[in-house]
N, C-alpha and C positions, 0 to 999 in steps of 0.2 A: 052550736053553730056548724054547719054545712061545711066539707072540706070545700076551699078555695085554690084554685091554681092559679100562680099571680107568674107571670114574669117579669122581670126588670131590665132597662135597656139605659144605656147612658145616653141622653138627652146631645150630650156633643156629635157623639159618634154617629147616631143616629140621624142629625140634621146632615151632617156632612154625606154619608152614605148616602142618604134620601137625594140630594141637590144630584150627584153623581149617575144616579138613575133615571131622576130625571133628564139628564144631557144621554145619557145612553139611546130612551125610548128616543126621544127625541132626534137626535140622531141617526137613528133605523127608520124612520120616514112618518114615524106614529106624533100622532095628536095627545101628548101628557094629557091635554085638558079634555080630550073626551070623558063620560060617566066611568067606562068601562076602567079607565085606565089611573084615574084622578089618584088613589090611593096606593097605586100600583107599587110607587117609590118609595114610599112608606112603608110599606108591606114588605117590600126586598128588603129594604136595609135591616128591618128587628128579620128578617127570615136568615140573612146572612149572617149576625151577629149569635143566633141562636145555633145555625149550624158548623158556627165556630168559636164558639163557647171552649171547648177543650183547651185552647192557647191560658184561660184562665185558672185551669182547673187544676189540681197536684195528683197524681197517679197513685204515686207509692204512701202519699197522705190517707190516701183512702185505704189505702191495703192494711194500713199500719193501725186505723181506725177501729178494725176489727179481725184483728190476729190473736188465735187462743190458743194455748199451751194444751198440746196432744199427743200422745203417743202411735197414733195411726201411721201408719209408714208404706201403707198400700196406694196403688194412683187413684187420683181425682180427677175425674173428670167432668168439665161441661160444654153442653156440644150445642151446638145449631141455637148461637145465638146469633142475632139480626143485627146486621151493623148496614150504618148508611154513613158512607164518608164524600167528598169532596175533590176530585182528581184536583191535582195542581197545575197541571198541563193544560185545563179544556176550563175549568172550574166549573165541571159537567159530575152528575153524580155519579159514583161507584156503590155498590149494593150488595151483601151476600150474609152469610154466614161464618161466624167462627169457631174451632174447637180451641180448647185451651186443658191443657193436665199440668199437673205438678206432684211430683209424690213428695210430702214432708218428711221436713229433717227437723222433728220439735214445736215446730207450730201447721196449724192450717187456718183457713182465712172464713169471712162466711162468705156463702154462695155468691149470694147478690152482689158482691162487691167486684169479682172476675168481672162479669159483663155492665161493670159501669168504668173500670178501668179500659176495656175496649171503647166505651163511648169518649173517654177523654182521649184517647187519641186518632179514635174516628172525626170528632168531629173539630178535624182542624184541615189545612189543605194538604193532601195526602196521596204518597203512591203507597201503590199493596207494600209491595216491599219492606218500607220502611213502618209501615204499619205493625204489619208482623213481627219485625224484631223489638221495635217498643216495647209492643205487649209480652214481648217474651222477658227482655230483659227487665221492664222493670217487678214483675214477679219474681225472676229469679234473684234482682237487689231486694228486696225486699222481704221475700219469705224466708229466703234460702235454704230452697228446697234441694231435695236431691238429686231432682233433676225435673226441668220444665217444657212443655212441647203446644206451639200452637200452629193451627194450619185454618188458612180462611181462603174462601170458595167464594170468588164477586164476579157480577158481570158489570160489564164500564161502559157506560152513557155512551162515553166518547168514541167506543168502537160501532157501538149498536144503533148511535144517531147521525153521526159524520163519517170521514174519512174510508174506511172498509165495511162499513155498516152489514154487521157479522150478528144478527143478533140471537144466534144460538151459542156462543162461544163464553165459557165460565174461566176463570185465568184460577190458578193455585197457588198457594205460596204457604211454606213452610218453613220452622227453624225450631232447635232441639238443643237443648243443654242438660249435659250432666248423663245422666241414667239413662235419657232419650235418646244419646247419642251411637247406643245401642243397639245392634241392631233389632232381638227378641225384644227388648222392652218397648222399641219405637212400632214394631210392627203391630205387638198386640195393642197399643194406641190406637195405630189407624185400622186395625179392624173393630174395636171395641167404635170408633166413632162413625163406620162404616154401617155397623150394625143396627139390626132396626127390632128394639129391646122391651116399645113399647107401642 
């Protein structure tokens, strides 16, 4: 059999959301019941529940999923993963990239799992900010490493659509523990992630 991609949505949450959208369109001066738009509320509510999925999901469950006993004690890094999260302020999207290192103390994790632990706390309603420190601290509750460093690079709907509508403008945010906090160890970080290796 052919792999399948199924999503699942709860039937409550869904009606509710749905009815809500439709008093939204409706409200902004739109016809729910033209062709165009008939499914519209539908389609927002599983689009919203999908891109806040993270509120269900366990971070450190995953990390813990696949931690293996190594002696490697040099940094890891993974850079220029894709994250799409959800400003809390605008509920307008935010978008960029993030790096993430940790050097182990005893264990290391697999790859795949860093950038799914960024997706559970991407995808819930989020400033960078507090994004960034999530992702940091719950690798460094988890692995406990000797020290962890992640920096992510987004541009925000809500600058580039509304208000200052800036839209060359990239925001940074960074936070470091342990070894990172260093300053030789934290710099060859950001030039190792600066760097362009392949």
């Amino acid at each position: 059999m052919a792999y399948k991609h199924h999503e699942e949505y709860d039937d409550d949450v869904t009606a509710r959301l749905q009815a809500f959208y439709g008093d939204i369109i409706s409200d902004l001066g739109e016809d729910v019941a033209r062709e165009g738009l008939v499914k519209t509320p539908e389609r927002a509510a599983k689009a919203m529940q999908f891109l806040t999925q993270g509120y269900e999901q366990d971070a450190e469950e995953i990390l813990r999923s696949a931690m293996f006993r190594e002696n490697y004690s040099e940094m890891v890094i993974v850079k220029d993963i894709e994250l799409y999260s959800l400003c809390e302020h605008h509920v307008l999207p935010f978008f960029g990239k993030a790096h993430v290192a940790y050097i182990p103390n005893g264990y290391i994790v697999g790859l795949s799992k860093i950038p799914r632990v960024i997706d559970v706390f991407a995808r819930r309603l989020q400033v960078q900010e507090r994004l960034t420190d999530q992702i940091l601290h719950c690798i460094q509750n988890t692995l406990q490493p000797q020290g962890a460093a992640v920096v992510i690079e987004a541009r925000h709907m809500c600058m580039m659509m509304r208000g200052v509508q800036k839209q060359n403008s990239v925001t940074t945010t960074s936070a470091f523990t342990g070894e990172f906090q260093k300053v030789e160890t934290r710099n060859e970080f950001l030039n190792l992630i600066n760097a362009k290796l392949h």
